[in-house]
N, C-alpha and C positions, 0 to 999 in steps of 0.2 A: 217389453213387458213391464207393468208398472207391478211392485212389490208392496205391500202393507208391513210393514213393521210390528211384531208382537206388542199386545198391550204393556203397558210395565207393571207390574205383579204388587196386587196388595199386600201392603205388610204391617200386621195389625202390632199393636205394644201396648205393652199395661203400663199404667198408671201408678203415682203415688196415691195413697186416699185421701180423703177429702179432710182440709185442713180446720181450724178454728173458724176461717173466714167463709170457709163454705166453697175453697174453691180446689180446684182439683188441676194438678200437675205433673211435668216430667220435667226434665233438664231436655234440652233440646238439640243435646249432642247426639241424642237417639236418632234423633228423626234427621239432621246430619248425616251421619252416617248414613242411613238408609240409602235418603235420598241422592249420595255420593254412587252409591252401588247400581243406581238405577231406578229405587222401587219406590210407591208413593203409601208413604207411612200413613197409619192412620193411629190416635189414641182410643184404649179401652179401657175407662173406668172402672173402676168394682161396681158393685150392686147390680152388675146387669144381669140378668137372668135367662136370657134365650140364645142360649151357646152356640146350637145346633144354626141358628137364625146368623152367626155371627162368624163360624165357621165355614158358611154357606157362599160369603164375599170375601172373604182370607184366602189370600195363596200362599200365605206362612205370617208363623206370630214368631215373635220376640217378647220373652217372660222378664224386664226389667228388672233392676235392681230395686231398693228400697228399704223397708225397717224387716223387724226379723219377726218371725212366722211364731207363733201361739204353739208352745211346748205341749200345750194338751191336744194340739191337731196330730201329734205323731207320737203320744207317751213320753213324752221329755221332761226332764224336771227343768223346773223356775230356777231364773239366775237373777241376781241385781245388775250386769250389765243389759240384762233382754229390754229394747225398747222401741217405740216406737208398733208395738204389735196392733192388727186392725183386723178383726174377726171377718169383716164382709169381704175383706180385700183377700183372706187366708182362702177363706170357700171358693170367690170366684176362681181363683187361679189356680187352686187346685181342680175344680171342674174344668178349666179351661186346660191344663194339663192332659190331664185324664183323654178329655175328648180328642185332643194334637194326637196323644198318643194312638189312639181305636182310631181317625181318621188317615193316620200315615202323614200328618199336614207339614212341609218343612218348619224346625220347631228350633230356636235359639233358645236359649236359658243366660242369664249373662249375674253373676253374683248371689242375690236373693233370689234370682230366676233358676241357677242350678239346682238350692235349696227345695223351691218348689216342687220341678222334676225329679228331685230326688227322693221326696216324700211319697208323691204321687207314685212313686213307685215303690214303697214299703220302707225308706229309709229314714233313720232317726239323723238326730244334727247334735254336734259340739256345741255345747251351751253359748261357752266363752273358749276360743282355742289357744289363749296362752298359759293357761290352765293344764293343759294336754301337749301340747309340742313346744312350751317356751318360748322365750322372746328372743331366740337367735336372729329370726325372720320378724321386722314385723310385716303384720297381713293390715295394717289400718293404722296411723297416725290418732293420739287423742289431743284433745284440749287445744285446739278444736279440731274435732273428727274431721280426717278426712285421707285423701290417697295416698299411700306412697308406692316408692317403684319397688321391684326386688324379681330375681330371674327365676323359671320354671324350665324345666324340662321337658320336651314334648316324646314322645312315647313313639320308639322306632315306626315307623307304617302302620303309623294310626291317620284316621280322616283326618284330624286337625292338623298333626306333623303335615300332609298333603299340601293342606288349604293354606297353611300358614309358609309352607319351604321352608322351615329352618329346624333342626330340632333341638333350639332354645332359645327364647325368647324374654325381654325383660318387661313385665307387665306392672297396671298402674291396679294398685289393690288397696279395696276398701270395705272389708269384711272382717266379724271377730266372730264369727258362726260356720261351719262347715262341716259338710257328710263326714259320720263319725264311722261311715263302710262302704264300699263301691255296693250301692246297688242291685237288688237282680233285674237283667235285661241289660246293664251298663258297664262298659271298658273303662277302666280308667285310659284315658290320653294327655295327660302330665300330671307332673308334682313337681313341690317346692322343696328346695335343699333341705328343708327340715319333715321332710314324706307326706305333708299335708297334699291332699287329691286335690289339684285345681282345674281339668277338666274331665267331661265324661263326655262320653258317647254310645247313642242306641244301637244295640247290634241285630233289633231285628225292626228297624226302622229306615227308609229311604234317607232321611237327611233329619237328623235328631242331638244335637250338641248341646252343650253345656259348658260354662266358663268360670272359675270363681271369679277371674278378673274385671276391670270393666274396658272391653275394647275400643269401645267409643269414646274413652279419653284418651285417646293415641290416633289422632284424627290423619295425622301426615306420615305416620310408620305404616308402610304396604304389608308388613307381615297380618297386622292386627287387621285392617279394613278388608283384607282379602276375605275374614270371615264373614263380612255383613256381605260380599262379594258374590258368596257362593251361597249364601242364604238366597239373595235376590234369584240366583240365576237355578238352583234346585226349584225355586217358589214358583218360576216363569215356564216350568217341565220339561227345562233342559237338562240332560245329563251334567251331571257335578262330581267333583268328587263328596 
């Protein structure tokens, strides 16, 4: 008896917005990753408009990381660190949010992507978080901006502790913005030695996570890959954890 193989499961990812040059990107550790887990990534720019149309060939998104989200989309006050904000980029993905959420669609969040989901769901954000938790931790390297490592906690029998087997893990972080309250509809599933929330999870959703970290710069650690793992394999309508 000859067997057909399942297709391997779209998985759509937002984009940076569009730069001086008119051109539009991501770092390509996303789609790495993806593509490692099994699935064929696809990019989603801002400005797009027809969600419903976009949702329609998605078997799970991934909310990218990026610059940080316009204080007036959630009632935040203005910082001098806030930057890189992109109005068309704020809306799409928050529409695009919104919609994962009403469709049930497997739905990652990964740094600015938890942000998102977070909003999307009534929550405000930390302007700047060494202002509020201190620099015991940092959460972001400056001059010149960029990752560092530092350990989180994962949350006794939570979906992530699952996904990931460990319950602690040393993650590559590169955020100075973060939910200033767990959400309603969301568990916290870790924090960092200084109580800062670095993951969430939907509790009345199939497969809905959130990471302040960014997983996909930890390409060869099985704890981190197993979540793009379980993204693919919830997307493709196999039972996951």
């Amino acid at each position: 008896m000859i067997t057909t193989a399942a297709p391997a499961p779209i998985i759509g990812i937002t984009t940076y917005a569009r730069n001086e040059a008119g051109e539009i990107s991501l770092p390509g550790h996303y789609l790495d990753a993806v593509e490692a887990a099994g699935g064929i990534p696809i990019l989603l720019p801002p400005h797009q408009t027809q969600v419903d149309r976009l949702l329609s060939v998605m078997d799970g998104l991934i909310l990218a990381g990026g610059g940080d989200i316009d204080p007036n989309v959630y009632g935040g006050v203005h910082h001098p660190s806030i930057y890189l904000v992109d109005g068309d980029r704020d809306q799409f993905e928050l529409t695009l949010a919104t919609a994962a959420l009403s469709a049930k669609l497997p739905t990652l969040g990964i740094c600015r992507g938890m942000q998102i989901l977070s909003v999307a769901s009534g929550a405000t954000l930390i302007p700047h978080v060494p202002e509020v938790y201190g620099d015991a931790i940092a959460h972001r390297l400056d001059h010149p901006r960029r990752p560092t490592p530092h350990p989180v906690q994962l949350e006794v029998g939570s979906r992530l502790a699952r996904i990931m087997d460990t319950s602690e893990a040393i993650v590559e972080s590169w955020h100075h913005q973060a939910v200033s309250a767990i959400p309603p509809g969301w568990q916290a599933a870790a924090y960092a030695a200084d109580g800062l929330v670095e993951a969430l999870e939907r509790v009345d959703h199939p497969w809905m996570l959130a990471v302040q970290w960014h997983p996909e710069l930890s390409p060869h650690h099985p704890a981190h890959q197993r979540i793009f793992q379980a993204l693919v394999k919830a997307a493709s309508g196999t039972p996951a954890l």
